[in-house]
DSSP file (Angstrom, degrees, kcal/mol; ACC not computed):
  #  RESIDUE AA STRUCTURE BP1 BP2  ACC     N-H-->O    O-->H-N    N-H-->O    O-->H-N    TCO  KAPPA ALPHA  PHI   PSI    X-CA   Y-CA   Z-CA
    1    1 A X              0   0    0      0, 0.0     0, 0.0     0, 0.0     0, 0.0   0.000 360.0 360.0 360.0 127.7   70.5   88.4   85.7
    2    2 A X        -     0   0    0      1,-0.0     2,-0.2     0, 0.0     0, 0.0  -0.286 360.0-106.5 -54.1 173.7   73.9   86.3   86.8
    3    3 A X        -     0   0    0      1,-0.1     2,-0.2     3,-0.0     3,-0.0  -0.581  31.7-142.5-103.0 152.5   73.9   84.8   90.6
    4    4 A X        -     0   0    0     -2,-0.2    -1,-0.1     1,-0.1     3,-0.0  -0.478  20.0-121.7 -87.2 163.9   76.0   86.6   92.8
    5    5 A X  S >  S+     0   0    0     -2,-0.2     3,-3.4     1,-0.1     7,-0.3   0.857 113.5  71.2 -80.3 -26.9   78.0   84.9   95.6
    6    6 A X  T 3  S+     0   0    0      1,-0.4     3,-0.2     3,-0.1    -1,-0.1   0.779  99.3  51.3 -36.5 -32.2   76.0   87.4   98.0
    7    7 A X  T 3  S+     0   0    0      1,-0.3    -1,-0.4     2,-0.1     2,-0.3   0.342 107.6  52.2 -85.6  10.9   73.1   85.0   97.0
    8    8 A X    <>  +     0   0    0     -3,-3.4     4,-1.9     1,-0.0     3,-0.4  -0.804  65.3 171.1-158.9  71.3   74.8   82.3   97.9
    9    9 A X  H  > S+     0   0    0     -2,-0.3     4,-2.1     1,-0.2    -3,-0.1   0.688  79.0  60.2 -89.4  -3.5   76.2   82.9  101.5
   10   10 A X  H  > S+     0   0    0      2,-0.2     4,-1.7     3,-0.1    -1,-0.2   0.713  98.5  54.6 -69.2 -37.6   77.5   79.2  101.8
   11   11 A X  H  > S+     0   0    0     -3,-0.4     4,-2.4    -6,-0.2     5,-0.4   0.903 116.2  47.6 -79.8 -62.2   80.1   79.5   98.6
   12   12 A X  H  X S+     0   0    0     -4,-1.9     4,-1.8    -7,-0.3     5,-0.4   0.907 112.6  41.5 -49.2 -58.6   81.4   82.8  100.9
   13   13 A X  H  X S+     0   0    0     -4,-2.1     4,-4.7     1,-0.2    -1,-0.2   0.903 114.5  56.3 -65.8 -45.8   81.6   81.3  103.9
   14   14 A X  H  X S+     0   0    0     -4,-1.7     4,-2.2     2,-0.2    -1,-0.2   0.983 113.0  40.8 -42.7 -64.3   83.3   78.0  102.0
   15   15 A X  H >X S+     0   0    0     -4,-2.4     3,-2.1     2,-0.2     4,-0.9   0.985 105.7  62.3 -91.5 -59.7   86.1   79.9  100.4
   16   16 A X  H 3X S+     0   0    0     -4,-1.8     4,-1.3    -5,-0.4     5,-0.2   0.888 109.4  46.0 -18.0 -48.5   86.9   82.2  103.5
   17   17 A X  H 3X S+     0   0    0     -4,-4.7     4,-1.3    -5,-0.4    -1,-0.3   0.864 105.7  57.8 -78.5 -14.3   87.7   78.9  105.2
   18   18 A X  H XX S+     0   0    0     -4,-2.2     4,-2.7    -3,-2.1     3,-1.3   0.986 112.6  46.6 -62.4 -68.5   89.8   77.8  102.0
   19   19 A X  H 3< S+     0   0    0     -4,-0.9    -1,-0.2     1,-0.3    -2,-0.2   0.381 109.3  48.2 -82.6  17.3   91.8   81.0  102.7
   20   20 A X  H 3X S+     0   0    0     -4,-1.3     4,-2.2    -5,-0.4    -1,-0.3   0.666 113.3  45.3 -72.4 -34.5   92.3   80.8  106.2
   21   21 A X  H <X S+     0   0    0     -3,-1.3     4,-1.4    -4,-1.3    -2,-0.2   0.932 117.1  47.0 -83.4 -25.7   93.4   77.6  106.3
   22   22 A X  H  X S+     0   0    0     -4,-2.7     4,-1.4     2,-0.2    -1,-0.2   0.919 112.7  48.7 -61.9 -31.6   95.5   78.5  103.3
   23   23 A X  H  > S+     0   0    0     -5,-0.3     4,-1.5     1,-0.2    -2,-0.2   0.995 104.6  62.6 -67.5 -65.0   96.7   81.6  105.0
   24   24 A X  H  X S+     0   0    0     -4,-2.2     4,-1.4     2,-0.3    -1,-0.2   0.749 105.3  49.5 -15.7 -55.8   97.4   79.2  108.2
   25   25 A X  H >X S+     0   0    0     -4,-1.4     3,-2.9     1,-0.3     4,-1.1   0.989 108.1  51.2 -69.9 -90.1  100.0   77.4  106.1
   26   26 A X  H 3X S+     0   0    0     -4,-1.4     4,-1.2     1,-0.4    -1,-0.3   0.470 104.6  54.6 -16.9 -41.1  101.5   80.2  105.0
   27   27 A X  H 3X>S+     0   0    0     -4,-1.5     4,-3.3     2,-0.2     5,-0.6   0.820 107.8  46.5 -87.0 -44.2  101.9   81.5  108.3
   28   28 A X  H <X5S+     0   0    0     -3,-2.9     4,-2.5    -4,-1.4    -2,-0.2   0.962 112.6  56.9 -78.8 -27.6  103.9   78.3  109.7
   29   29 A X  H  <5S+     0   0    0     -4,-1.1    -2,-0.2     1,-0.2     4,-0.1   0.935 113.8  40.1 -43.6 -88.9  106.1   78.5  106.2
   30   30 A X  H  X5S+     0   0    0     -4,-1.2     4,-1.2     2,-0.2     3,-0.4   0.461 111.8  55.4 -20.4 -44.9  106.9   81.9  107.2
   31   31 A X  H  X5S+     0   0    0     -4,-3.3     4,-2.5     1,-0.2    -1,-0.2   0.888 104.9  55.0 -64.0 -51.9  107.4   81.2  111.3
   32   32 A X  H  X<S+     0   0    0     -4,-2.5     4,-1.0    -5,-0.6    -2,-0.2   0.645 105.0  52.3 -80.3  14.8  109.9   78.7  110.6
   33   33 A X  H  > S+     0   0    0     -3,-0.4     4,-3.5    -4,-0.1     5,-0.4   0.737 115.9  45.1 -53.2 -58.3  112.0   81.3  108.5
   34   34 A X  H  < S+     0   0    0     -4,-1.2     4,-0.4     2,-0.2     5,-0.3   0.878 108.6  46.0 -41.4 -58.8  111.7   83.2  111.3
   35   35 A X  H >X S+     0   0    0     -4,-2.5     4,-2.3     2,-0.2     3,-1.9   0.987 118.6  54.7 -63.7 -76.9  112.5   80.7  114.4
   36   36 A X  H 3X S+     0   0    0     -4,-1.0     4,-2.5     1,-0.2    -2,-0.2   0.763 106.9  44.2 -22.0 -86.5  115.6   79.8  111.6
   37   37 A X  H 3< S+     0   0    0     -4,-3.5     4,-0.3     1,-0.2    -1,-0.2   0.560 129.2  31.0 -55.9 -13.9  116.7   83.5  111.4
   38   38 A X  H X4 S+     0   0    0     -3,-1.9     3,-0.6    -5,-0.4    -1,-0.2   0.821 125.7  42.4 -79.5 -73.9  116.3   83.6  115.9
   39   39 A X  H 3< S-     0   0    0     -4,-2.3    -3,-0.2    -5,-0.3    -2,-0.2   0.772 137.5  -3.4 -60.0 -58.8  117.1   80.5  116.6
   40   40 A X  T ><  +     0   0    0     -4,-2.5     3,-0.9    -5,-0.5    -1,-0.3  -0.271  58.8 168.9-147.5  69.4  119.9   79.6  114.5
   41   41 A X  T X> S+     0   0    0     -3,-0.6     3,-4.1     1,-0.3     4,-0.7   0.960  78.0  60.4 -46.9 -86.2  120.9   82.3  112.1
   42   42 A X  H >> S+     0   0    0      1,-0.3     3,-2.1     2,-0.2     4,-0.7   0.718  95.0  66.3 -35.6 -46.1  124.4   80.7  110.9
   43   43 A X  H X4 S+     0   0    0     -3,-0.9     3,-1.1     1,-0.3    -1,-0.3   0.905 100.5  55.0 -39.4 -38.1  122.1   77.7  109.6
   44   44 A X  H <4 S+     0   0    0     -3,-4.1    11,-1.1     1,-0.2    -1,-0.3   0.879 101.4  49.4 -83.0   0.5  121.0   80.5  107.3
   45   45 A X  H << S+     0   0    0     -3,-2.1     2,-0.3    -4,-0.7    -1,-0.2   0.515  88.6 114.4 -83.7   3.6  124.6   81.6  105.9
   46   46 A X  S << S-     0   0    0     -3,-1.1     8,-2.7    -4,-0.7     5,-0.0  -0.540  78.1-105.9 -78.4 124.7  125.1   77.7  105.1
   47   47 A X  E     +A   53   0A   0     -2,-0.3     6,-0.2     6,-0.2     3,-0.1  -0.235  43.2 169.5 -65.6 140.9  125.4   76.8  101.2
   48   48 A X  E     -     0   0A   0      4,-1.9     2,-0.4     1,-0.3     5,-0.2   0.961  56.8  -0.2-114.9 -40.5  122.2   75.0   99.7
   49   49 A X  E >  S-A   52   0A   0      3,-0.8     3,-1.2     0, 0.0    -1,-0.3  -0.974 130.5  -8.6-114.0 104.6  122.2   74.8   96.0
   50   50 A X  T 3  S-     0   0    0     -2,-0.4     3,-0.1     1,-0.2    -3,-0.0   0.819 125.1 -60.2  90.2  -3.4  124.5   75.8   93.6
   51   51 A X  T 3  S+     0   0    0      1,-0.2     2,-0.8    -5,-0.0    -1,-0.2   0.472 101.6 129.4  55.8  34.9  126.5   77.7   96.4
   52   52 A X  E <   -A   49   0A   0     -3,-1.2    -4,-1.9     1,-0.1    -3,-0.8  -0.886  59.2-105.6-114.9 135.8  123.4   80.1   97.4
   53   53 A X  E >>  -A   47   0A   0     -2,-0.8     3,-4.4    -6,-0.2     4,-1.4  -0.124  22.0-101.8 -68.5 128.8  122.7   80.2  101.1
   54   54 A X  T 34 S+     0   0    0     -8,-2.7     4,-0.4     1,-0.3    -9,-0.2   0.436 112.3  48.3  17.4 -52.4  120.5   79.0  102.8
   55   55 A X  T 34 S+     0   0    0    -11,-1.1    -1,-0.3     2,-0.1   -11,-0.1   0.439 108.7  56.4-104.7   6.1  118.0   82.2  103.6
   56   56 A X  T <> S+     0   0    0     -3,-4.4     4,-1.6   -12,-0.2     5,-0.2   0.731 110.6  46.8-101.5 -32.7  117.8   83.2   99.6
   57   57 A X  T  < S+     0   0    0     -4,-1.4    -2,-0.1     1,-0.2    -3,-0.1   0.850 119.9  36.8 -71.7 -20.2  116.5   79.5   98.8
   58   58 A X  T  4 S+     0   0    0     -4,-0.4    -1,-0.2    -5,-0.4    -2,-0.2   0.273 117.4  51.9-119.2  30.9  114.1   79.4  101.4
   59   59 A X  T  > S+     0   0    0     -3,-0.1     4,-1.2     2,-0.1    -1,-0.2   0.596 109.4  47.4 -95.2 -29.2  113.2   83.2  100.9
   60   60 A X  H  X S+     0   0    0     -4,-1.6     4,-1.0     2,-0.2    -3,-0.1   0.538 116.7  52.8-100.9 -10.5  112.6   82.7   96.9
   61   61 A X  H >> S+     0   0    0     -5,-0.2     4,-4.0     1,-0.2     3,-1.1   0.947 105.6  55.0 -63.1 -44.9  110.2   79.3   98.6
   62   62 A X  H 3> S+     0   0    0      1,-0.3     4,-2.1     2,-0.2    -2,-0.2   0.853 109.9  37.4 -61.5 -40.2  108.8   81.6  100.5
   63   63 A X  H 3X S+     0   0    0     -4,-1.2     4,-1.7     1,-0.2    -1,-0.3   0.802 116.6  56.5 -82.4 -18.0  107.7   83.8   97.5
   64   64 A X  H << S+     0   0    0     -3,-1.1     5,-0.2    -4,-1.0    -1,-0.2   0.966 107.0  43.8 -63.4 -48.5  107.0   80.7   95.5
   65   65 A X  H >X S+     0   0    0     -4,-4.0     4,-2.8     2,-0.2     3,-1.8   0.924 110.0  55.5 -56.1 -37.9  104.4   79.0   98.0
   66   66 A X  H 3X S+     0   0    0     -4,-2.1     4,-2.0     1,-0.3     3,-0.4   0.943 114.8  48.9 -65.1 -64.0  102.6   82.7   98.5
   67   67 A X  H 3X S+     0   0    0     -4,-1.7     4,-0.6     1,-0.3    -1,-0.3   0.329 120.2  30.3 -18.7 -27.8  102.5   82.0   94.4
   68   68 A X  H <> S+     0   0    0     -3,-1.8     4,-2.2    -4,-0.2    -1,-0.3   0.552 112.0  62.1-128.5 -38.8  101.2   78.6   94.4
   69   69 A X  H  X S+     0   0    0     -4,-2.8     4,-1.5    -3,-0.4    -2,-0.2   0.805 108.9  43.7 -82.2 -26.8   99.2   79.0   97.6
   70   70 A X  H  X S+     0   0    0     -4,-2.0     4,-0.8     2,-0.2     5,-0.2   0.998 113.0  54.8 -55.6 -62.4   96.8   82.2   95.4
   71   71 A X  H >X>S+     0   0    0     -4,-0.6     4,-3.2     2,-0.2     3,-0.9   0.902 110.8  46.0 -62.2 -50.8   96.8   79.4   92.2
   72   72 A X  H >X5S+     0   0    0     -4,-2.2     3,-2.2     1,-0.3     4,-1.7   0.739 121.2  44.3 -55.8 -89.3   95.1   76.7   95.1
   73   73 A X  H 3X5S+     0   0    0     -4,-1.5     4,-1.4     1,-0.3    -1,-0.3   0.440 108.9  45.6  15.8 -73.4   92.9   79.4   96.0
   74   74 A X  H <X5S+     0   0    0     -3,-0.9     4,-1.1    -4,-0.8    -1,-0.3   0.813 115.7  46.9 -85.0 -31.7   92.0   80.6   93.5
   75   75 A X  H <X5S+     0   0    0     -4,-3.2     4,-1.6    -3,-2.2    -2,-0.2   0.765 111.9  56.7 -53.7 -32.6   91.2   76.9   92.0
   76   76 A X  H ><<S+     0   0    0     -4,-1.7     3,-0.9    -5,-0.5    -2,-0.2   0.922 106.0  47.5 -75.5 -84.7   89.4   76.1   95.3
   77   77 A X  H 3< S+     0   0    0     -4,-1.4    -1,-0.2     1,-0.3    -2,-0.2   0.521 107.7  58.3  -3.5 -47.1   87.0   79.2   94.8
   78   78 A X  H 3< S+     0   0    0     -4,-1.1    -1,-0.3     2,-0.0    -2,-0.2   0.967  94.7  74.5 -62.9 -58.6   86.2   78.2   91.0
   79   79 A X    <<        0   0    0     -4,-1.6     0, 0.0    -3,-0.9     0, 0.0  -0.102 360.0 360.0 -73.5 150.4   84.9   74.8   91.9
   80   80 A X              0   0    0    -69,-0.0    -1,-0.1     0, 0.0    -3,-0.1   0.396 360.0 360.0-134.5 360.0   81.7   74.7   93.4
């Protein structure tokens, strides 16, 4: 019969802290959109690439890191 992680309550506990701390990250990406969009909104109407502003490049980061930050995850979680 395969191992479970249930048998294995160290591997849970291991990747729960991978994704908090990943989650953590995520969260301070995501505040400083936020603080931007308070704090200083015209920063986000400013061109950044290509003439697209400011809150669409670091809105399409944002969906990239969430993207990149499962793949780490999910890599972190494989290795044992």
């Amino acid at each position: 019969m395969p191992s479970s992680d249930h048998d294995h309550p160290h591997i849970i506990n291991r990747n729960a802290r991978c994704g908090l701390i990943l989650f953590a990250i995520y969260v301070v990406l995501y505040g400083g959109f936020m603080l931007l969009s308070v704090a200083w909104p015209q920063v986000l109407g400013y061109h950044a690439i290509a003439g697209v502003n400011v809150a669409i490049v670091y809105g399409v980061g944002l969906i990239v890191a969430a993207l990149v930050l499962a793949i780490v995850y999910m890599s972190l979680c494989r290795s044992k």
